[in-house]
ChimeraX commands (.cxc) that place a marker at each C-alpha (Angstrom):
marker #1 position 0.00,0.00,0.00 radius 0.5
marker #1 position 1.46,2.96,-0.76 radius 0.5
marker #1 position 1.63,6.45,1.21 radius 0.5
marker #1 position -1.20,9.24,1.01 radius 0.5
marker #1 position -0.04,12.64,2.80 radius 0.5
marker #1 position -2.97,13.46,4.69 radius 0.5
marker #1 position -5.04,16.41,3.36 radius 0.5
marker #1 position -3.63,20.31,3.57 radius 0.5
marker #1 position -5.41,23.16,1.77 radius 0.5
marker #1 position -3.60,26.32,0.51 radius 0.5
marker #1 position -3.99,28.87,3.58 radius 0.5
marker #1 position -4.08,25.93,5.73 radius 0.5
marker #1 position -2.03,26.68,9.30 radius 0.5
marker #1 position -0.31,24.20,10.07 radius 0.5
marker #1 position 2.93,23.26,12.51 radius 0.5
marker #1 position 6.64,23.06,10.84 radius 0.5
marker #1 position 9.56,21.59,12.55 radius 0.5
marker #1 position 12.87,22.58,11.14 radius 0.5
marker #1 position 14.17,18.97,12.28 radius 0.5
marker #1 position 13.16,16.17,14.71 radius 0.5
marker #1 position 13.04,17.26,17.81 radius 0.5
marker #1 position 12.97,20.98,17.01 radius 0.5
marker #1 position 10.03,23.27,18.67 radius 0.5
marker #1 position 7.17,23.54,16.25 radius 0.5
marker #1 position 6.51,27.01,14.60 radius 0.5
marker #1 position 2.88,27.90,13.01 radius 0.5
marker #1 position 3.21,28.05,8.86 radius 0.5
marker #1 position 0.74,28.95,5.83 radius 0.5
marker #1 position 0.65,26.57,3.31 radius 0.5
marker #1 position 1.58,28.97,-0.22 radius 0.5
marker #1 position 1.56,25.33,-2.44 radius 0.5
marker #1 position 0.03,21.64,-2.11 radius 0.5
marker #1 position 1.82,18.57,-4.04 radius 0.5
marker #1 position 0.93,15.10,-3.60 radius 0.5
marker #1 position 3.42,14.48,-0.59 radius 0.5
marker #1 position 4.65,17.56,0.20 radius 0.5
marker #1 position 3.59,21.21,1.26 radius 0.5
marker #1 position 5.38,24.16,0.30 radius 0.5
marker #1 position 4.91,26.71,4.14 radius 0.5
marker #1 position 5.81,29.92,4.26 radius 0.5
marker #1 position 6.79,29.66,8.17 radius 0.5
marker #1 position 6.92,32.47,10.80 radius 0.5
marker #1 position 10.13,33.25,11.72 radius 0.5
marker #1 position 10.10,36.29,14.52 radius 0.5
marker #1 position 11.34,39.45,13.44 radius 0.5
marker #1 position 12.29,37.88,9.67 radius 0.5
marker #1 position 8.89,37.32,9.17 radius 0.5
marker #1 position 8.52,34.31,7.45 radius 0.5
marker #1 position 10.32,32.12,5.95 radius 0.5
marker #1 position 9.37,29.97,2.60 radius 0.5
marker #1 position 10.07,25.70,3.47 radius 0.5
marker #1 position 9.87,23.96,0.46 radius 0.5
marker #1 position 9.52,20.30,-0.14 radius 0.5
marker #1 position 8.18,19.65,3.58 radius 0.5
marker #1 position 7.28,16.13,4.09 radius 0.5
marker #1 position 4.39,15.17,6.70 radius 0.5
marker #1 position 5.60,13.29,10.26 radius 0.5
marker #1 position 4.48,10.16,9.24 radius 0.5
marker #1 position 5.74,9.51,5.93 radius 0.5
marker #1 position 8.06,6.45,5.52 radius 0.5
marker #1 position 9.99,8.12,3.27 radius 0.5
marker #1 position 12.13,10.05,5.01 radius 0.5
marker #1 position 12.95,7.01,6.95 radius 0.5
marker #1 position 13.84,5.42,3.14 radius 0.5
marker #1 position 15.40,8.63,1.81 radius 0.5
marker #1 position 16.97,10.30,4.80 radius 0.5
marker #1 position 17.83,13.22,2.60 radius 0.5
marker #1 position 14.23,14.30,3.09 radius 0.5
marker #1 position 14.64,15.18,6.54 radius 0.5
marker #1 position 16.65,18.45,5.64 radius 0.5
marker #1 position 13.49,19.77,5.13 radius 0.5
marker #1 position 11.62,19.24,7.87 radius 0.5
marker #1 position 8.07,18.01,8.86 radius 0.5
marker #1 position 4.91,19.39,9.15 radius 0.5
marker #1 position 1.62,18.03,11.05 radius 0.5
marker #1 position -2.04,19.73,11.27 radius 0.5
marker #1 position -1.83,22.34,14.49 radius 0.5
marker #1 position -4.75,20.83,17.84 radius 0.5
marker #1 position -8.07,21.99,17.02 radius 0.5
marker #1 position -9.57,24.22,19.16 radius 0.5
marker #1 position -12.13,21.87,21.28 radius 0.5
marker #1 position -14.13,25.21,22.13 radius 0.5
marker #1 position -14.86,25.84,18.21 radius 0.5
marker #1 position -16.12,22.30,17.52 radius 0.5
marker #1 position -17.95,22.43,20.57 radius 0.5
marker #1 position -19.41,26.22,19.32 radius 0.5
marker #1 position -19.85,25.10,15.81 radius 0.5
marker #1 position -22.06,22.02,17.28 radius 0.5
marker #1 position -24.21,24.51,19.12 radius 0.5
marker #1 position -25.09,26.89,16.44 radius 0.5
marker #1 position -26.20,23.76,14.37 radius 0.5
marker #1 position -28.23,22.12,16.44 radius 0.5
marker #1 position -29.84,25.97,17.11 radius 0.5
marker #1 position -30.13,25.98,13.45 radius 0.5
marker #1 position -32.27,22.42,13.18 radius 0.5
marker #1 position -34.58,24.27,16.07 radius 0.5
marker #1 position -35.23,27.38,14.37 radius 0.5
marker #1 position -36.07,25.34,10.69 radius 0.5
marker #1 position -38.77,23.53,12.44 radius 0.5
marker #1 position -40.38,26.80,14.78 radius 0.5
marker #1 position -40.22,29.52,12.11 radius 0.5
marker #1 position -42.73,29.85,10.05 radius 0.5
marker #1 position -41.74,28.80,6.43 radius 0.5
marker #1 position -41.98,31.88,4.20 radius 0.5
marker #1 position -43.34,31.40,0.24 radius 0.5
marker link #1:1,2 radius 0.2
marker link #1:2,3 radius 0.2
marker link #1:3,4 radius 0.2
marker link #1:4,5 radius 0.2
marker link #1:5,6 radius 0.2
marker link #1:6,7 radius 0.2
marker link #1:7,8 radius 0.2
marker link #1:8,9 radius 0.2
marker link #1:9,10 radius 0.2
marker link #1:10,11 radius 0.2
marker link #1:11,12 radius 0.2
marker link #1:12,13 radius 0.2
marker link #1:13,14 radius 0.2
marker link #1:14,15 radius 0.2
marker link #1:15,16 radius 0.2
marker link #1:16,17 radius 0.2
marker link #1:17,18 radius 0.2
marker link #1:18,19 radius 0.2
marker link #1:19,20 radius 0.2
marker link #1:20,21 radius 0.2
marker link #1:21,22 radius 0.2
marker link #1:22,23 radius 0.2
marker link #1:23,24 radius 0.2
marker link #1:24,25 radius 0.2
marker link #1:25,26 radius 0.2
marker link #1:26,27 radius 0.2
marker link #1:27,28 radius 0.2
marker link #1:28,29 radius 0.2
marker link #1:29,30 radius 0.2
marker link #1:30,31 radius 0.2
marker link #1:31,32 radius 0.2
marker link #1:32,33 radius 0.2
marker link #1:33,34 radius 0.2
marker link #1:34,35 radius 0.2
marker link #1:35,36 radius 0.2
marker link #1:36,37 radius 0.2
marker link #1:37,38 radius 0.2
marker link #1:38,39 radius 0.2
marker link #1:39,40 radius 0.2
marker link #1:40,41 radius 0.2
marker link #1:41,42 radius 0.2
marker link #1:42,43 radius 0.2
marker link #1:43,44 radius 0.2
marker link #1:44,45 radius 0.2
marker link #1:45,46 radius 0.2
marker link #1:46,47 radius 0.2
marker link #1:47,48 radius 0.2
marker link #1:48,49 radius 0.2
marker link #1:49,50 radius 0.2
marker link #1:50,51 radius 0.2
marker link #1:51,52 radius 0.2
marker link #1:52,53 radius 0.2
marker link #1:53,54 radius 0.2
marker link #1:54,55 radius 0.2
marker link #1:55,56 radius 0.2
marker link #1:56,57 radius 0.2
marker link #1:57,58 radius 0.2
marker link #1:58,59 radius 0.2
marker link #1:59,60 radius 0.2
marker link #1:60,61 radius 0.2
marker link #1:61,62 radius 0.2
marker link #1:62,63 radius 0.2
marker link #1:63,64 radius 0.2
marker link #1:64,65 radius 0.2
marker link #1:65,66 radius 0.2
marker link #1:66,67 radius 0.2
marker link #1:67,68 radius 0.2
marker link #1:68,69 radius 0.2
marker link #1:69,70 radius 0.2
marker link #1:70,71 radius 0.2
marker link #1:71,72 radius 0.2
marker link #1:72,73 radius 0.2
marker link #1:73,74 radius 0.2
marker link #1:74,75 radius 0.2
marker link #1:75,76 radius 0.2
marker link #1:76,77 radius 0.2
marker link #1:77,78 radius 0.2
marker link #1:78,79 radius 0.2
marker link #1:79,80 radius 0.2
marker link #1:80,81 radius 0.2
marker link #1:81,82 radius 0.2
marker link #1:82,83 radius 0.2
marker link #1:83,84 radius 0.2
marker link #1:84,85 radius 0.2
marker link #1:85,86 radius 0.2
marker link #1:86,87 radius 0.2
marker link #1:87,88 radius 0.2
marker link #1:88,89 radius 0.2
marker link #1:89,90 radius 0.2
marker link #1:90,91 radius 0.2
marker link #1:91,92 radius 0.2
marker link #1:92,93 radius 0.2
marker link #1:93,94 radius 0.2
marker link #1:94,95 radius 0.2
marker link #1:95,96 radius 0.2
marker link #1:96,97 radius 0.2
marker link #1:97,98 radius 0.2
marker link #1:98,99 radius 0.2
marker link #1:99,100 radius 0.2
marker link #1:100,101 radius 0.2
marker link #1:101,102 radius 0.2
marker link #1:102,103 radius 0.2
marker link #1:103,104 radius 0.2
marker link #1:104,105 radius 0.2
view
């Protein structure tokens, strides 16, 4: 079976790691491919700073092409549990309101 990156969109924010180990730094994905992200990632008073080639944690191949790793990793930031937890409420408020209102023709 072979490796699928799991799924970034451009504008995404996600979490770059210059190297194993390293303390992660928020990034904007600026290009998708299908197993690596180009980030432009936040770098202090520089700004940011454009990663290239950026390979997710979990793909095998860096273990396979070690090279890779010069590049560092990236991995989707925590979701905030308060959003989901906001985003659940205003649905369900939603479904309410559908079936009280008064439909309009």
């Amino acid at each position: 079976m072979s490796y699928e990156m799991p799924k970034a969109d451009l504008g995404d924010i996600v979490l770059f790691y210059a190297h194993e180990g390293a303390t992660p730094v928020p990034a904007i994905v600026s290009v998708t491919a299908s197993r690596t992200l180009t980030l432009w990632a936040i770098a202090g008073e520089l700004g940011g700073v454009v990663k290239p080639s950026v390979h997710h944690l979990t793909d095998p191949g860096v273990n396979e092409f070690p090279d890779w790793k010069r590049y560092g990793y990236w991995e989707h930031k925590a979701k905030d549990p308060s959003m989901s937890i906001l985003s659940e409420k205003v649905s369900l408020l939603e479904k309410k309101v559908s079936t009280v209102a008064p439909k309009k023709a």
